[in-house]
N, C-alpha and C positions, 0 to 999 in steps of 0.2 A: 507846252514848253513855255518857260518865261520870256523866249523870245517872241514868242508869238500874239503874244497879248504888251498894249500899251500900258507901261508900270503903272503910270498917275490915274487910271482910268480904274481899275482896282478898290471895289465899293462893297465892303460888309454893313448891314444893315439889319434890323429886326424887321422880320415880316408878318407875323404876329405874336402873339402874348409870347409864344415857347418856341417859335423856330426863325429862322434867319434868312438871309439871301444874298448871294454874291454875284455882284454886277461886273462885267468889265467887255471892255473893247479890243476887237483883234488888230494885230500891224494889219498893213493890204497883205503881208506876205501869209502869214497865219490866216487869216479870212479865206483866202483862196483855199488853202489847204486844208479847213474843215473845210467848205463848200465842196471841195472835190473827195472827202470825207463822207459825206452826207448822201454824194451822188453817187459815188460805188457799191453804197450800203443801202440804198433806200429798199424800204420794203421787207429787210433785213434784223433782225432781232441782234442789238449790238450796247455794252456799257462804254462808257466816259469814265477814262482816269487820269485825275489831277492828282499828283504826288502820289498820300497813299489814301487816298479819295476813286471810291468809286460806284458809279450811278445802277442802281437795279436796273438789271437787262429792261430795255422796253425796244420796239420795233421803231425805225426810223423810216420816217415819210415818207411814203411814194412821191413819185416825180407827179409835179404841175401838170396842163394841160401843156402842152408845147407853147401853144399862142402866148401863155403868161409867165409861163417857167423861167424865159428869158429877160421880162423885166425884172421879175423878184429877184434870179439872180444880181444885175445889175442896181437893185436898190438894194440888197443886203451887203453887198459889196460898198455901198458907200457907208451904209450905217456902221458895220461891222461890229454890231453889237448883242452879248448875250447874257445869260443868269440861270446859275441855279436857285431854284426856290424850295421851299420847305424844309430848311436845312435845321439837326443843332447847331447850337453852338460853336461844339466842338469838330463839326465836320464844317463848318463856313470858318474856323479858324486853319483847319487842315489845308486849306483851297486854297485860302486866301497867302498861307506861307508858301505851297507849293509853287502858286504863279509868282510869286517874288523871289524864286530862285532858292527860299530856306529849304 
């Protein structure tokens, strides 16, 4: 959802010669909610949809060791940053309007 992501952080880019890649950073409130996203599903065979963008099924992460699960949590929580890569064109301009609310 657009409110979930910081507008100005919102980066299309070329990632090589023919495909693209959309960067952007979650609010803290969005971050939590993939995180908590992430952790329902882990292990799980689940797609990503942005507008009308959406990611071939692939399996989401298993959980960390416990010892470390809890720091990455708390350092992706600050970062709160992600990307699709390998995109067209036309699906890194799909993204990219979807998270700006068009």
């Amino acid at each position: 959802m657009p409110a979930d992501v910081v507008q100005n952080s919102i980066k299309q880019a070329r990632w090589t010669t023919n495909t693209f890649v959309v960067k952007w950073k979650y609010t803290e409130s969005g971050a939590k909610r993939m995180l908590d996203f992430w952790m329902q599903h882990s292990g799980q065979k689940i797609c990503i949809a942005v507008g009308k963008f959406t990611t071939p099924p692939f399996v989401a992460p298993e959980p960390l060791n416990p010892l470390t699960q809890s720091d990455w949590k708390k350092r992706w929580l600050e970062i709160r940053t992600d990307k699709f890569i390998n995109l067209s064109q036309s699906d890194a301009q799909t993204i990219v309007a979807a998270m700006n609310g068009n």
